[in-house]
N, C-alpha and C positions, 0 to 999 in steps of 0.2 A: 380534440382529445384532452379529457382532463386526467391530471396528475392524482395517482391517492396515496396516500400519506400511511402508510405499513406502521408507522407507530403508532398510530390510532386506533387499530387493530385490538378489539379485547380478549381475542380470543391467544394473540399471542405478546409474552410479559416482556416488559421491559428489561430486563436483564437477557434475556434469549436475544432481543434483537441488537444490546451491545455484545454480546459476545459472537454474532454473526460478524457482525462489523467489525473486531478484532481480529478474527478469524479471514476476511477475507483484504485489511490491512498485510496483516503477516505475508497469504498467500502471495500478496501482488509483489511486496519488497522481495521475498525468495525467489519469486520469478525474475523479477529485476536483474536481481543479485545475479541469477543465471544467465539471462541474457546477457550482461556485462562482463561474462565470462570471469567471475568474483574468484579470488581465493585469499585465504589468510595467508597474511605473510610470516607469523612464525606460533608457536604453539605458546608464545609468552601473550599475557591481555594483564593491562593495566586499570584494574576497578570494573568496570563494567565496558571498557573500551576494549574491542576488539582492531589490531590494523590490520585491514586488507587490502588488495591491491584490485586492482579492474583493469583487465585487457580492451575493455567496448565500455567505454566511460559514455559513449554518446547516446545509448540507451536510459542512461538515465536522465540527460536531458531531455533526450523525445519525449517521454513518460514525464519529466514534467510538467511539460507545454499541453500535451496532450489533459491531464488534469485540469491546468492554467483553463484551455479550452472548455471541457465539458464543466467544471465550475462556474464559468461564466454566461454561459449557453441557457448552464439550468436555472442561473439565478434572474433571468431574465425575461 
């Protein structure tokens, strides 16, 4: 089974498929964020830093590896 390549695609632009791919960026961290059961810790943010805290910190290591994994897989 060959791989095809969606950028190559002329019928859809280069800007449409970075902003799919931000867009499903965002979705996966919010997800994240939720599964790790996330919350801010205070309604103060310093520059663009928000602190929050994470009850299941270990979702985002799974969700590492799991990247780690399919990263390596495809480059392969």
């Amino acid at each position: 089974m060959s791989r095809r390549n969606l950028a190559n695609r002329a019928d859809i632009p280069a800007d449409v498929l970075r902003q799919r791919r931000d867009l499903y960026s965002l979705a996966i961290g919010l997800e994240l964020f939720n599964l790790a059961s996330g919350s801010l810790v205070s309604n103060t943010t310093f520059g663009t830093l928000m602190p929050v805290t994470l009850s299941h910190p270990e979702f985002l290591l799974y969700a590492a590896w799991v990247g780690f994994l399919y990263f390596w897989f495809r480059s392969g």
